[in-house]
C-alpha positions as CSV (number, residue, x, y, z in Angstrom):
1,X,159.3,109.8,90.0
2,X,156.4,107.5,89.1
3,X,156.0,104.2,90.9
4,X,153.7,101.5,90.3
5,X,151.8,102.6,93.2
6,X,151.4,105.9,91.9
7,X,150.2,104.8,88.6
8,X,148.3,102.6,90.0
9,X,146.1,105.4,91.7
10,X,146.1,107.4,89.1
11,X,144.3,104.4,87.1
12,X,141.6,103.7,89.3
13,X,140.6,107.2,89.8
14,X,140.3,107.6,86.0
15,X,138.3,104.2,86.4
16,X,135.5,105.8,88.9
17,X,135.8,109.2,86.8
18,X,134.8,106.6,84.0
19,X,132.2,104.8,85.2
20,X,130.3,108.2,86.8
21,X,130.7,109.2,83.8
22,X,128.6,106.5,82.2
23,X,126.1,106.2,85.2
24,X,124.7,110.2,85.2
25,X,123.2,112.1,81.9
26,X,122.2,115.3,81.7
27,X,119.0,115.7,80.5
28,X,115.5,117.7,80.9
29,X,117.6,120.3,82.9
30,X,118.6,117.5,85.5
31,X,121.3,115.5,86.1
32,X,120.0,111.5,86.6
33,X,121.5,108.5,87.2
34,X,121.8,105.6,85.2
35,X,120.7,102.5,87.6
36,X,123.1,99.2,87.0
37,X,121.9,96.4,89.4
38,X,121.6,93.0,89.2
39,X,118.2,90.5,91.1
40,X,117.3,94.0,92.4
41,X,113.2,94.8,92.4
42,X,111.1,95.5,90.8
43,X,111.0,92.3,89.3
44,X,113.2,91.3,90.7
45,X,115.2,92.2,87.5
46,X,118.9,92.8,86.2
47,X,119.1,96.8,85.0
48,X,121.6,98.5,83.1
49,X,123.0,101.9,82.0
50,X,123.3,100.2,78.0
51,X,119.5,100.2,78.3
52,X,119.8,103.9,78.9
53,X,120.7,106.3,76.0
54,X,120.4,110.0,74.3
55,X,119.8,110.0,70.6
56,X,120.9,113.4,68.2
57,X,117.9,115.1,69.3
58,X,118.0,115.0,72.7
59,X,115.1,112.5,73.5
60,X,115.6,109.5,76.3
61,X,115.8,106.3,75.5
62,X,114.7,103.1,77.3
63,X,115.1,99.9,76.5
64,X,114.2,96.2,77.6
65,X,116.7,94.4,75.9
66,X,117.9,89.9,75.5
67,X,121.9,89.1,74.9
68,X,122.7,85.3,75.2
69,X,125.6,86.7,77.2
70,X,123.5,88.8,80.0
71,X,120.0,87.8,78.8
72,X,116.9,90.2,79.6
73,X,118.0,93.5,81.3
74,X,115.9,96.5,81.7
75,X,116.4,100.6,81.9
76,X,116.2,103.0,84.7
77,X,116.7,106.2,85.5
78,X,116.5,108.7,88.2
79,X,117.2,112.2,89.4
80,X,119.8,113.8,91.7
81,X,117.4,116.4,93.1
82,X,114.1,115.8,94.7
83,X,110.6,117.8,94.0
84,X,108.0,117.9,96.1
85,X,104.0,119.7,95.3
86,X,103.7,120.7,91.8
87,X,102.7,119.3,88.1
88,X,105.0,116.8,86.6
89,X,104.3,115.8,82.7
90,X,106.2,113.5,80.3
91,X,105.9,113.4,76.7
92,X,106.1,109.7,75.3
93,X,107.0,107.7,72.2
94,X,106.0,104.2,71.8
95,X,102.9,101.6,71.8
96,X,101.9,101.6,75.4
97,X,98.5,100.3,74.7
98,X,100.2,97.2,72.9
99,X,102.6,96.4,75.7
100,X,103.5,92.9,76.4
101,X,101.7,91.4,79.2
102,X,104.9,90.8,80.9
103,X,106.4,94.6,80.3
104,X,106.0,97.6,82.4
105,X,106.8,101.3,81.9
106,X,106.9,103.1,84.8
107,X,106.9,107.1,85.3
108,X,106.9,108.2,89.3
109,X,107.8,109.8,92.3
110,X,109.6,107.7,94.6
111,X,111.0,108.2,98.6
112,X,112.9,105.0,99.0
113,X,110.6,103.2,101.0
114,X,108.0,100.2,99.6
115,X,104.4,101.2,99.7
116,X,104.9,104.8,101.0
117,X,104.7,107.9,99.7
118,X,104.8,107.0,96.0
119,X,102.9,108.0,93.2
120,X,102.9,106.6,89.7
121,X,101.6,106.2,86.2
122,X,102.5,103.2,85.3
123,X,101.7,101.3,81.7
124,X,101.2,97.5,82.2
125,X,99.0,94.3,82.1
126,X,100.6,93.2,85.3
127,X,100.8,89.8,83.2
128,X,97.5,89.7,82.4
129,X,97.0,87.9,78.5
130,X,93.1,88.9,78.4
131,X,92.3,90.9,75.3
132,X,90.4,93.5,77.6
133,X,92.9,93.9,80.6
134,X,93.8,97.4,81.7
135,X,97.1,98.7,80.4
136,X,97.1,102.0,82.4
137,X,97.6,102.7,86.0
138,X,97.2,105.6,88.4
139,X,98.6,104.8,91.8
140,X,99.6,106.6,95.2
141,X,100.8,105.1,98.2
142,X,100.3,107.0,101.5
143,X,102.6,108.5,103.6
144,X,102.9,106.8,106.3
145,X,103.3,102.6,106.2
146,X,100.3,100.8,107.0
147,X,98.2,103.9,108.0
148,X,96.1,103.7,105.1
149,X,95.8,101.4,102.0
150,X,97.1,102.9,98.4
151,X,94.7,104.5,96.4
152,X,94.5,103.1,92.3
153,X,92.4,102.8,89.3
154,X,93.0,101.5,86.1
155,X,91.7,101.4,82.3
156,X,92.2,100.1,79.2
157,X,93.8,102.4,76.5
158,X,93.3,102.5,72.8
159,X,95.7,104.9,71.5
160,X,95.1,107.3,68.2
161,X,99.4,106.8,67.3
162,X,102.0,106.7,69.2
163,X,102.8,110.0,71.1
164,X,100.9,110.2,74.3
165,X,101.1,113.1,76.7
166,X,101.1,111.6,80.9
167,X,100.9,114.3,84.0
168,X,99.9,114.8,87.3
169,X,99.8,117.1,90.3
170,X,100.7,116.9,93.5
171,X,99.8,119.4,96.0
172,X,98.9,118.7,100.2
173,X,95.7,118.0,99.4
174,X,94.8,115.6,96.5
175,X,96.9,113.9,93.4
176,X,95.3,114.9,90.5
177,X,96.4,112.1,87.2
178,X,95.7,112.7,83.5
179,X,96.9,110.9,80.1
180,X,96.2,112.6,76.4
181,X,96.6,111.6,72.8
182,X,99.8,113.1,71.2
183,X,102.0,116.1,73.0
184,X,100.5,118.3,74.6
185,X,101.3,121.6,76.4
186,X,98.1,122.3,77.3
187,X,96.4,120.2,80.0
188,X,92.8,120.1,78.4
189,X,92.6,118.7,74.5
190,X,92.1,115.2,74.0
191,X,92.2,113.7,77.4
192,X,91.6,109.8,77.5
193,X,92.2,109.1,81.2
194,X,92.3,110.8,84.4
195,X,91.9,110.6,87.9
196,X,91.7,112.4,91.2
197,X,92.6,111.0,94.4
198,X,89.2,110.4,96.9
199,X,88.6,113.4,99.6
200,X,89.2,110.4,102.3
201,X,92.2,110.0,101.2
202,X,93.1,113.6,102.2
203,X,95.1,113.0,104.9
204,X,97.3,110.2,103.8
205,X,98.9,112.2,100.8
206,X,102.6,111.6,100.4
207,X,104.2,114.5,101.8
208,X,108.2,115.8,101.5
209,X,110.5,115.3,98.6
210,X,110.9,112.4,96.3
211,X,113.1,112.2,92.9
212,X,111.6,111.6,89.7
213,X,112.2,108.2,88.3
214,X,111.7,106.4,85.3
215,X,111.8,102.8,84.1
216,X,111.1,100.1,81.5
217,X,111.2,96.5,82.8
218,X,109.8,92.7,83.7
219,X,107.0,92.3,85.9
220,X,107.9,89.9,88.3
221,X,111.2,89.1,86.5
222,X,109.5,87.0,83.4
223,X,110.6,88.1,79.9
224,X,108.1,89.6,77.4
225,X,105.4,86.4,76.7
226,X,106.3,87.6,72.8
227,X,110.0,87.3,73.3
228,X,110.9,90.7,71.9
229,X,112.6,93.5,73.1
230,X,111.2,97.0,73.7
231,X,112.2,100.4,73.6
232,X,110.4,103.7,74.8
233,X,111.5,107.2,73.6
234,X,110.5,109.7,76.2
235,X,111.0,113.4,74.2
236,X,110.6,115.2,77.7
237,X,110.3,115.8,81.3
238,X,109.3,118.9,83.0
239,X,108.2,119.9,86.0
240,X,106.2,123.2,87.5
241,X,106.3,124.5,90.8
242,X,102.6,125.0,92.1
């Protein structure tokens, strides 16, 4: 015999099946999860999973997107397993080097703590409105808090379209970075930035596991200076074992 409690029970568990639904995608040969937050960093921002979506063929999209009802929100995603040494690439569709000042798209390793074993391309102006500001960012923080400062360098980008290929690799002794025009499989045509972490650096390279994460969003919380919403396609993801 159904009661109301029963029903009841049955509702909400269809509920959570619904919403994990919506907050994981399969994708790249990983299952990641859709963040939904609200005043949560970076930023701080407001993120969620409508930001996040997979189009006919497969590629990932992001989006920083304005309703009057939830105004600006912004798109992340991360894995359910964690990688450690090895070469990481994604393969990316949009105007990176024409970013909005405000707007940040962020491809990384992270452990859960701030400012420790970390590493990151990121593509941003960190609000910066000068015509020759960098747009492109190599970063790693060390493994241990405070033991050492991060290591970084940055550049300005002038891109030949709008497919750009972004890896690096990660092994015990150095972080090696590179960006190249269009998508590439191949690690050595048409390089425009790249970067290797300093020998002194050797011992404070992030060490264990970290999942992969991905992100589109508001540098310290302040919309786009131009007002309009952005969208990243990223076609892949893959990742090689040294």
């Amino acid at each position: 015999m159904w009661t109301i409690s029963t029903t009841m029970s049955i509702f909400l568990l269809a509920l959570v099946w619904v919403i994990n639904a919506q907050n994981t995608i399969n994708w790249a040969g990983y299952q990641w999860t859709v963040r939904n937050a609200q005043n949560s960093g970076p930023g701080p921002n407001n993120w969620s999973s409508n930001n996040v979506w997979l189009d006919n063929d497969n590629n990932l999209h992001l989006k920083l997107s304005y309703s009057s009802t939830t105004g600006w929100t912004c798109a992340e995603v991360y894995t359910n397993v964690v990688f450690s040494y090895g070469t990481y690439r994604w393969f990316i569709e949009g105007a990176i080097d024409k970013l909005d000042p405000n707007v940040v798209l962020g491809l990384f390793t992270y452990q859960g703590l701030d400012g420790t074993n970390e590493i990151d391309i990121e593509a941003a102006r960190w609000g910066q409105k000068k015509a020759r500001a960098s747009n492109l960012f190599y970063t790693v923080y060390p493994k241990i808090l405070g033991n050492t400062q991060p290591v970084s360098t940055g550049t300005l980008i002038s891109l030949q379209g709008t497919y750009t290929t972004h890896q690096f690799t990660w092994t015990s002794q150095k972080i090696s970075f590179q960006s190249q025009h269009g998508f590439q499989i191949s690690p050595n045509p048409n390089i425009f930035f790249s970067y290797q972490t300093p020998d002194s650096f050797e011992s404070s390279v992030p060490n264990g596991t970290a999942p992969v994460h991905m992100n589109l969003w508001a540098f310290q919380g302040k919309p786009p200076m131009n007002g309009q919403e952005v969208e990243i396609i990223i076609h892949g993801f893959n990742y090689t074992q040294p």
